[in-house]
C-alpha positions in Angstrom: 0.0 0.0 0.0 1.2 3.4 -0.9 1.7 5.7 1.9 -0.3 8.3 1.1 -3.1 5.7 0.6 -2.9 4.1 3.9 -4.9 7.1 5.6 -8.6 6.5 5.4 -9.5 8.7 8.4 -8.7 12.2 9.3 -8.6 13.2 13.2 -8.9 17.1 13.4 -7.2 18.8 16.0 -8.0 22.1 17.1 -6.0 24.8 19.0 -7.8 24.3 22.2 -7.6 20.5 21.9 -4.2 21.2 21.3 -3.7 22.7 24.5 -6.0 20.2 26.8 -4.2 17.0 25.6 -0.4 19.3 26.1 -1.4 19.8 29.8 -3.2 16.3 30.4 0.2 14.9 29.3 1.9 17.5 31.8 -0.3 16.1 34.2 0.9 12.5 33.4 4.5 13.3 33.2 4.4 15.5 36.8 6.1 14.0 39.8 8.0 11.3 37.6 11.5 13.2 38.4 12.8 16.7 37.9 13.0 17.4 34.0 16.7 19.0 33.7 15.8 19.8 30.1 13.0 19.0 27.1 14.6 18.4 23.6 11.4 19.1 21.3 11.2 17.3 18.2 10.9 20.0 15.3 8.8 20.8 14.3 6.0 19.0 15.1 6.8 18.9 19.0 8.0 22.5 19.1 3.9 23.6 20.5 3.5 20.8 22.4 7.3 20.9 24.3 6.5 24.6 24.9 2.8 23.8 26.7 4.6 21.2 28.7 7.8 23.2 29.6 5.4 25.8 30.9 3.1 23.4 33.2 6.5 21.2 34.2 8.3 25.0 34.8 11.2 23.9 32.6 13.0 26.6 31.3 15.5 24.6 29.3 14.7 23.6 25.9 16.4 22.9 23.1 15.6 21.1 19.6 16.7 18.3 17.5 15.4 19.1 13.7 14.8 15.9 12.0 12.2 15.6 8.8 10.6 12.6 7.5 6.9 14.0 6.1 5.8 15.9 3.0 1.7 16.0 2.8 0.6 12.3 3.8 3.6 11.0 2.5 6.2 9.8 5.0 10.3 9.4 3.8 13.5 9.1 4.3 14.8 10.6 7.8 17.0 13.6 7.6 18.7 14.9 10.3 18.9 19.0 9.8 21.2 19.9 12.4 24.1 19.0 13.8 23.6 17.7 17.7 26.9 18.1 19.0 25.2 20.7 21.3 23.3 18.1 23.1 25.8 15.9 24.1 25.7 14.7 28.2 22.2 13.1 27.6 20.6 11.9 31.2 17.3 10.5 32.3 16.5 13.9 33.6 15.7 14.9 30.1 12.5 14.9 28.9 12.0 14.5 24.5 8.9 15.8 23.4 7.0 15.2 19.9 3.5 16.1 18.7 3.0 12.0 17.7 4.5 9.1 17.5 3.1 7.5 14.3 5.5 4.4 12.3 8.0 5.0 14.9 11.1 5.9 12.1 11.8 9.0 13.7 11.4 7.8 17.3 13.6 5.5 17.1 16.6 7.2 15.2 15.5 10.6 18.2 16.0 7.8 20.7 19.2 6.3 19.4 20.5 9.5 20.0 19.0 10.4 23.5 18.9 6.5 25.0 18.4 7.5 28.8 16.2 10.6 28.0 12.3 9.9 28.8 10.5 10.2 25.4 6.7 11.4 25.3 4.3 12.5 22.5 0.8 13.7 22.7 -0.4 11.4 20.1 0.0 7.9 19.1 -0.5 5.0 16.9 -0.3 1.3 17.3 2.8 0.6 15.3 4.6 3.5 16.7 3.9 3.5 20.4 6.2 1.0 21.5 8.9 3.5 21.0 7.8 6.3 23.4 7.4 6.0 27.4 4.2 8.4 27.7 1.5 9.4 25.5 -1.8 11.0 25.8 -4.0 9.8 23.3 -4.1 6.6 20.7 -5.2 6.7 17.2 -5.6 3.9 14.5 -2.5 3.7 12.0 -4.8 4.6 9.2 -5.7 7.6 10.5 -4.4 11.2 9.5 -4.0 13.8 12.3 -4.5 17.2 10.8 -2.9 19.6 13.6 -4.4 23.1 13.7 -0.9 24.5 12.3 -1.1 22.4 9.2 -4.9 23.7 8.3 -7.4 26.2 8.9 -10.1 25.2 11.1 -13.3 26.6 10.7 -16.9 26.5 12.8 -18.9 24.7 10.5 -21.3 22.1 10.5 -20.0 18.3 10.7 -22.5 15.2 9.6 -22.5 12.4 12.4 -19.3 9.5 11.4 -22.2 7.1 10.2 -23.4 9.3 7.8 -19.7 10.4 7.0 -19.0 6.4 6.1 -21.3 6.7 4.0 -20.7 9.4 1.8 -18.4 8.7 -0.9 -14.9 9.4 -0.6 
């Protein structure tokens, strides 16, 4: 199956969903230990590691830049930046990403940062084994269309059934 074919949902995500599921994975990841520093997974964890810094009061953050996905279509992993910077990993660093979906980039982010604690706010089946904490699970064939990649409007929505049944 092509990859851009294996998505036959799409989960919208608004802004203040966003926000709810960023401080319900705050909640989860309080009290585990002191979080020295979050590494946020750009760009898709760059929201999500700044909602969590703020309700973990982490004032440290810093980025690795890695890029596997065009629209729908997921590729090769490229690392964009050099992470020389972020040598001295401990378990008192915290790696944040916006979902965990194959698990490609997970696991080259945590081949990189092996004793850092690893959470996303999203994830799916075939990806989750690779994180430590997550928030929410989705099925594999479903697209998550985060409120930075689309404009959200108020509108009417038909119920799923009737969705299912209207052609594609």
């Amino acid at each position: 199956m092509a990859t851009e074919d294996r998505y036959r949902k799409t989960f919208p995500v608004t802004w203040d969903q966003l926000h709810r599921d960023c401080r319900a994975l705050a909640w989860r990841l309080m009290g585990r230990r002191p979080w020295e520093k979050i590494v946020a997974v750009a760009r898709g964890g760059l929201v999500p590691a700044a909602i969590v810094a703020r309700e973990l009061d982490v004032r440290v953050i810093d980025t690795v830049c890695v890029s596997s996905y065009t629209l729908r279509n997921q590729g090769e992993i490229q690392l964009l930046q050099d992470t020389a910077h972020l040598r001295g990993c401990s378990e008192d660093w915290l790696i944040v990403d916006d979902l965990v979906d194959t698990g490609n980039t997970a696991r080259v982010v945590r081949r990189m940062f092996p004793e850092a604690h690893f959470a996303t706010v999203y994830a799916k089946p075939d990806g989750r084994p690779e994180v430590d904490t997550y928030i929410t699970e989705v099925s594999q064939d479903t697209w998550i269309l985060f409120p930075w990649d689309a404009e959200i409007h108020v509108e009417f929505v038909s119920p799923i059934a009737q969705q299912s049944k209207d052609p594609a």
